[in-house]
Structure formats: structure tokens, C-alpha cells
C-alpha positions in Angstrom: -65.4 165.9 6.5 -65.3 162.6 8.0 -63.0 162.0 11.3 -61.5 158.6 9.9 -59.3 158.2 6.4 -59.2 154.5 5.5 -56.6 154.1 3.9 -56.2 150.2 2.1 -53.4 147.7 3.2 -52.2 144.7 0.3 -54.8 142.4 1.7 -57.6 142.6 0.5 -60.5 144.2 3.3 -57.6 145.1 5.7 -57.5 148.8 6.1 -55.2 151.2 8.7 -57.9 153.9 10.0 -56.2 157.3 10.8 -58.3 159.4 13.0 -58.6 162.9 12.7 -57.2 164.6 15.8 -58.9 168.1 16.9 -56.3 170.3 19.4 -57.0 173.0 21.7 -54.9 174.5 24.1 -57.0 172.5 26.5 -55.4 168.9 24.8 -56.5 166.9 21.9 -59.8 165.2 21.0 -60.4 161.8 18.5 -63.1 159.7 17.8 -61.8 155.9 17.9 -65.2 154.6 16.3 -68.4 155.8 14.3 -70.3 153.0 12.8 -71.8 155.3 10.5 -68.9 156.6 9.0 -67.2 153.7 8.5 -70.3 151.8 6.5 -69.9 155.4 4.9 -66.8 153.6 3.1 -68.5 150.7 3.2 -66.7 148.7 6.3 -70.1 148.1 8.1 -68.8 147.4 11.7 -71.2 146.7 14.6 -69.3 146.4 18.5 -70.5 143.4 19.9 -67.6 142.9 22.5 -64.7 145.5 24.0 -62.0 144.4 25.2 -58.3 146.0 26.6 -55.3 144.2 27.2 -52.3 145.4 28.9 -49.0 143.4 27.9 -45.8 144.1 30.7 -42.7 143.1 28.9 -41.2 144.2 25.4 -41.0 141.2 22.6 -43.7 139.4 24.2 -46.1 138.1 21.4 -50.2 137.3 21.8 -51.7 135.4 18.9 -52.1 134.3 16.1 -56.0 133.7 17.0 -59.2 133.9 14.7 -62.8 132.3 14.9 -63.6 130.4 12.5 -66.6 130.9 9.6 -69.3 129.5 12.7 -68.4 133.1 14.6 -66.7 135.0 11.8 -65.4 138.3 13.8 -63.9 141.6 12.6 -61.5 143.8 14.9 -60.7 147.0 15.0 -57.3 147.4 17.2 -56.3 150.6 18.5 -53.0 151.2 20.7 -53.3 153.0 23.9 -50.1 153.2 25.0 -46.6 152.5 24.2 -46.2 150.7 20.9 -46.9 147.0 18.9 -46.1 145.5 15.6 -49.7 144.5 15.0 -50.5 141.5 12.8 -52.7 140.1 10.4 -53.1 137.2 8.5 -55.5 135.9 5.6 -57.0 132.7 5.8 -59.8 133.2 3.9 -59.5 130.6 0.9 -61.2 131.8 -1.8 -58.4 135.1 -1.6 -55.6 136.3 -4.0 -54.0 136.8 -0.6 -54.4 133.6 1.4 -51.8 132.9 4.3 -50.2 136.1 3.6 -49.9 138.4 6.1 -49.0 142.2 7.0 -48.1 143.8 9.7 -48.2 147.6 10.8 -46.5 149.1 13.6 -49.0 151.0 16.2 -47.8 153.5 18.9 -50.0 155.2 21.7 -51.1 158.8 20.2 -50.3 157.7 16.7 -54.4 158.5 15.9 -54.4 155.4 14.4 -55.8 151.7 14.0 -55.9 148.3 12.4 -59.1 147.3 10.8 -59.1 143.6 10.7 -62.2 141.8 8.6 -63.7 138.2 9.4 -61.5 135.2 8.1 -58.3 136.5 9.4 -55.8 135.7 12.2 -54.6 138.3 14.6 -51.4 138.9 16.8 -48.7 141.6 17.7 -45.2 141.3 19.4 -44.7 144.7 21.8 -42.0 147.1 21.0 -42.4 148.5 24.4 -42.4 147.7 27.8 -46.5 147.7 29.4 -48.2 148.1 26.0 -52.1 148.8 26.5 -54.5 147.7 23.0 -58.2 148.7 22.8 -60.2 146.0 21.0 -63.4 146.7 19.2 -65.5 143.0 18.1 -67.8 142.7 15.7 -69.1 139.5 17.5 -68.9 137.9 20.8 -66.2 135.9 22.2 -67.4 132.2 20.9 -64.3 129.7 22.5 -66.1 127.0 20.9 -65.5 128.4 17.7 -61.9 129.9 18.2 -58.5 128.8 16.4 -55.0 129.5 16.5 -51.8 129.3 14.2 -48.1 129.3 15.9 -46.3 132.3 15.7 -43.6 130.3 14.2 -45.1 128.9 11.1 -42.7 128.7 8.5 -45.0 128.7 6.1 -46.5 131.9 7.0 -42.7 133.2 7.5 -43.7 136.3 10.0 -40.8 138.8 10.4 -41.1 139.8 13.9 -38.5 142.8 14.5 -37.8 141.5 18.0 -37.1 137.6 19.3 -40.4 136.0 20.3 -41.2 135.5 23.7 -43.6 135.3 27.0 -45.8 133.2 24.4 -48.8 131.8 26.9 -48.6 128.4 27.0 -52.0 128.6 24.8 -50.7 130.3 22.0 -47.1 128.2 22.1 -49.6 124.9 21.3 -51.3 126.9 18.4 -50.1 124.0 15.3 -48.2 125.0 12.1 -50.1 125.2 9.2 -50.5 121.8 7.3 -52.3 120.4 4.0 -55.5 119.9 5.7 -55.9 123.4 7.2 -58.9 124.8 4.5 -59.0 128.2 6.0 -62.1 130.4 7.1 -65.0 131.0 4.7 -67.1 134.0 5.8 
């Protein structure tokens, strides 16, 4: 039996991972990643980059970043502790599901993750005070290659459960979405 279900999400390629748990009377033991057994359902994945981010205040809201089809990138986004409404959006063009977006609430011992493919845009609003998110890349950071859409977008239309705040003043200059934004081929 493998330690990951993957179980599919209404985009297309986005999947939530539920990792099988093992408990003793010692604690509890998961595996967060096994490349083999997730090209075993056919979601090759190799880690390129790790990366942890620790986010102090409730509401607060990082992203909506992606690279673009120079540095396509997949994620794999696991919460550590407290809790985040963790989002994802499709921009790839040539998708029965471009520039829509879902969202799925993660919380610290939950034994679950978001598997995000190349060619979409990623952000999460914390439901809880210090949330902690583990970040598995498929490709190196590449800045030269990076993009960003507002949180805002009314053309995307997110439904954040709480008021958006502490934006960075990076991701508060990410644009809106206009008629020249083509998306990301990968």
C-alpha cells in the first residue's frame, strides 16, 4: 500500500495528497514526499528547492506568485503548523480551467498537502495566528522568470474567508489581470 492517496481537485493536474499516518504509543510517523510513489500515479515530481515560511498574524495573505513557462515550477505545499486557506490558480491557456482557481484549507497535523503543477499561480491567507508552510519545488527559484497577479483581481473573483491584509508591498504591486496577460505554457 502506498503512504499517499491523491485524490483529484476540479483543475485539471491539481491534486490534495493525504498521507498515511502510522501511530504508536510512542507518537505518530508520515512521509511528506516519495518521488517514487508519486510518478507511481503519474505526478513525476523531482525537489529542486525547500523552502519554509513562517507567517505571524491571522488574515495575512502571500501571493498570488508563479514562474512563468522559462522556469515552469510545480509545488507541493504542506502545513506545519496552525492553519491556511491555500490557493491555486490556472493560468495555463490551452485549459478547460484557465484563471479559475480553488482553494483548500490546510491545518498543521491534517496529514495532508496541496499538489500544485507548472503553469499555475500560488497564494494562501492564514486562518491562524504564526502559521508555518513546508514548500517542496520542482525547480529553482528563477526571479528573472517570476510573475505575480493581485490578490484582488476581480476577474479571478477569490473568496478569501477572512479580510486581506499584511500584503508585502511586493505582492500589493502584483497587476490585475488584463487582455494582454496570455498565461503560462508549460
Amino acid at each position: 500500500m502506498s503512504e499517499f492517496l491523491l485524490n483529484a481537485l476540479p483543475l485539471d493536474g491539481l491534486f490534495s495528497v493525504q498521507h498515511k499516518r502510522f501511530e504508536d504509543d510512542r507518537g505518530h510517523f508520515a512521509r511528506l514526499f516519495c518521488e517514487g510513489s508519486l510518478s507511481a500515479f503519474g505526478q513525476a515530481f523531482h525537489i529542486r528547492q525547500i523552502n519554509h515560511s513562517c507567517t505571524r498574524a491571522r488574515g495575512s495573505v502571500r501571493g498570488l506568485h508563479y514562474q512563468n513557462a522559462d522556469a515552469p515550477e510545480a509545488k507541493l505545499i504542506t502545513c506545519l503548523r496552525g492553519e491556511v486557506w491555500d490557493v491555486a490558480v490556472d493560468l495555463r491557456p490551452d485549459s478547460e480551467t484557465f484563471l479559475h482557481w480553488h482553494a483548500e484549507h490546510l491545518r498543521a497535523g491534517d496529514g495532508r498537502s496541496l499538489l500544485i503543477p507548472a503553469g499555475f499561480a500560488h497564494g494562501f491567507q492564514t486562518l491562524t495566528d504564526d502559521a508555518e508552510l513546508l514548500y517542496l519545488h520542482s525547480a529553482d527559484y528563477a526571479p528573472a522568470h517570476e510573475g505575480g497577479l493581485s490578490v484582488n483581481d476581480p476577474r479571478l473573483a477569490i473568496a478569501w474567508p477572512l479580510p486581506v491584509n499584511n500584503l508585502s508591498a511586493r505582492d500589493a504591486s502584483h497587476p490585475v489581470l488584463d487582455e494582454h496577460f496570455a498565461g503560462v505554457r508549460v
